[in-house]
N, C-alpha and C positions, 0 to 999 in steps of 0.2 A: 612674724615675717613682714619687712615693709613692703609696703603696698608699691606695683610698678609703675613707674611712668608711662604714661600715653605710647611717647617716642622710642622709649626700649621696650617695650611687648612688639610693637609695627617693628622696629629692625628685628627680633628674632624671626616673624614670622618672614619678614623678607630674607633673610640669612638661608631658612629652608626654601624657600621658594627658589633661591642663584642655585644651592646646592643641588637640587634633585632637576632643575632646567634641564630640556635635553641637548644644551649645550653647556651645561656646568659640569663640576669637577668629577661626579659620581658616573658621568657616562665615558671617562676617558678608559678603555679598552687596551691603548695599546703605547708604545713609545718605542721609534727603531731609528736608529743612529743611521743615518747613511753615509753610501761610501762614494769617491769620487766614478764619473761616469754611471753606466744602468744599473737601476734598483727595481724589481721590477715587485709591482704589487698584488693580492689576489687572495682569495682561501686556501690555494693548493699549497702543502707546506713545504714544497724548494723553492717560494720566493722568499725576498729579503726582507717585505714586509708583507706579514701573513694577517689578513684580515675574519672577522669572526663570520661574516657571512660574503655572498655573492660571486662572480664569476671567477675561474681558476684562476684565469689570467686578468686581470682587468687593464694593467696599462705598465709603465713604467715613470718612475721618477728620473730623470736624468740629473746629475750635478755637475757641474763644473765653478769648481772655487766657492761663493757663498752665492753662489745661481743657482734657480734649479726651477725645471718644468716639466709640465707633466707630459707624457706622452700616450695617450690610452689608444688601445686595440681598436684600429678601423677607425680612428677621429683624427682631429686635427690636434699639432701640438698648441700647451697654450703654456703661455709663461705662470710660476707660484711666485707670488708675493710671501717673503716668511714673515712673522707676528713682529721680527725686528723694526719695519718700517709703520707698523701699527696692526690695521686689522688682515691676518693673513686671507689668502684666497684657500676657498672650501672645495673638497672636490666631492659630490655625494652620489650615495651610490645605498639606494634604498635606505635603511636603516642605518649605514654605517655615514660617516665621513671623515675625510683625512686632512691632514694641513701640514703646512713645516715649519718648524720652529729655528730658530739659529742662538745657540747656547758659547761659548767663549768661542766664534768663529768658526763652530758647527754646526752645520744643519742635522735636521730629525725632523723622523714622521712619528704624528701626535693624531693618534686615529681616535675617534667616538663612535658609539653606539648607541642609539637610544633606548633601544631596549638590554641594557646592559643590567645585568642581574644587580647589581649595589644599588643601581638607583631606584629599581623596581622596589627592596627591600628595606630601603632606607628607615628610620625607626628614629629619628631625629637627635638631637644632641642635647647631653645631660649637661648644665650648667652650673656654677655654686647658687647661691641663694641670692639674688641680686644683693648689694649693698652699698647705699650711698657713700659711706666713706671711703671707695674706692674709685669716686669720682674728684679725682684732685684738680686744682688748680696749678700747673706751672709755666713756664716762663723760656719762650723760643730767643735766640739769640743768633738766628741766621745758620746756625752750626748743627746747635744740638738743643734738647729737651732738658730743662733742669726744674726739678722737683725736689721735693720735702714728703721726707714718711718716717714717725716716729724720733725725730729731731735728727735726721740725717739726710744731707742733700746727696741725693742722686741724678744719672745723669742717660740719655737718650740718643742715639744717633741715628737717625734718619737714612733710609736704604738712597735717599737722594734730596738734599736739601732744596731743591730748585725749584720744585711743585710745590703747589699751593694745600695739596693734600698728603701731609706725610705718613711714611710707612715706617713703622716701628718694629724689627726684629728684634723680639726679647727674649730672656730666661730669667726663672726665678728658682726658688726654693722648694716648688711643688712640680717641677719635671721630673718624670721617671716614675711619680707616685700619681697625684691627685690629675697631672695633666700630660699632656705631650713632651715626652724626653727632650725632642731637638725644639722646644720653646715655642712660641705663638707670637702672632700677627696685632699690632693694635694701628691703628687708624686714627689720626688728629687733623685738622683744618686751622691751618698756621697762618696767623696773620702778619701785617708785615714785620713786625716785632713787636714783642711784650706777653700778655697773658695768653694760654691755649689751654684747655682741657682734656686732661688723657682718664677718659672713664676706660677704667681695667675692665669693669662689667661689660664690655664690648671686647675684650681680649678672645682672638680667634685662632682655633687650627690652621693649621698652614695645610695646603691642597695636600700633601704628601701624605696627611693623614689618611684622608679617605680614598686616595690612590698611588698604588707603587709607581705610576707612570708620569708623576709631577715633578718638575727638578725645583724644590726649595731650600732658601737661603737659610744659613745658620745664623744664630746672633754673635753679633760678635763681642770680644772678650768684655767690652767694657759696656754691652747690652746685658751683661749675666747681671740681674739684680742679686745682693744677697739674703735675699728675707721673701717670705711664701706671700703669693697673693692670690687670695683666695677668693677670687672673683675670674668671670669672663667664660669661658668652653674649659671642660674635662676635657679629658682622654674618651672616645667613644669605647663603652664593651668591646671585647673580644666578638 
């Protein structure tokens, strides 16, 4: 087994540390679509977004168009920021909190809990064996990723060329089996053209793994590699 580098031991340990945060993926509890006008929020379960703990009633979300603010029982109304314009506004409420999201020109409530049982039980994530020949060198061209494996160039498209740090939706030959069916997450730091590094062994689950209430991207057709790469996060157990 080769021995790991410094910097890849410190990113997995950091990897579980985002994951089980009581604002990471594993305390996400809940995701409700709203509807135009009142949404009203609480534990009792005739609201629209039904919460794991605290008061029946607790407030309501009101919408109109891609607006929307909260309205809670006996306080003042305040405007929600959704995550579209960056960091969304929080609204807490003991243990729980809630936020909105806006997805193709919809908003959604994207609730947490931190005592939410998956992160309580977390048991961390089975990886392949590190291995440096899956630390490649290739070649950004403003567009896309192009790479060499086994004397065949392939090729990368970036969820958004414009950042300095790109995101990689991919598939390979070990979905469905050794790793995540709907493909995984890899991460590169593009400079302004020529050489970049895509270490697989950094290859990640996509949020939706460790929760049903994540909306993640598929890769698209010409992200489907065709050949297994056997580096980066499995599939978590059942």
């Amino acid at each position: 087994m080769p021995s790991l580098p410094d910097d890849y031991s410190q990113w997995r340990s950091q990897r579980r540390i985002d994951l089980t945060a009581p604002d990471g993926w594993l305390s996400i509890v809940g995701l409700v679509w709203l509807e135009p006008g009142a949404n009203t929020v609480g534990c009792a379960t005739g609201n629209a977004a039904v919460l794991p703990s605290g008061p029946e009633r607790l407030g309501e979300v009101f919408v109109a168009g891609c607006s929307a603010e909260w309205r809670p029982a006996g306080a003042s109304t305040q405007a929600l920021q959704s995550d579209a314009g960056g960091a969304p506004s929080v609204i807490r409420c003991g243990s729980i909190e809630f936020f909105v999201i806006e997805r193709d020109g919809r908003l959604a409530l994207r609730i947490r809990d931190r005592e939410a049982a998956a992160r309580k039980r977390f048991a961390g994530i089975d990886c392949f064996v590190y291995d440096p020949a899956w630390r490649i060198e290739a070649v950004w061209d403003g567009e896309c990723v192009r790479f060499d494996h086994a004397g065949q160039s392939h090729l990368l498209h970036p969820q958004d060329c414009r950042t300095p740090r790109l995101h990689c939706v991919f598939g390979d030959a070990t979905n469905g089996r050794e790793t995540y069916g709907g493909g995984r997450f890899l991460y590169a730091d593009a400079p302004q053209k020529g050489p970049l590094v895509l270490d697989f062994n950094r290859a990640i689950n996509p949020p939706c793994v460790f929760t049903p209430y994540a909306t993640c991207p598929l890769p698209a057709p010409e992200n489907r590699l065709p050949f297994p790469i056997m580096a980066g996060e499995k599939y978590p157990p059942a």
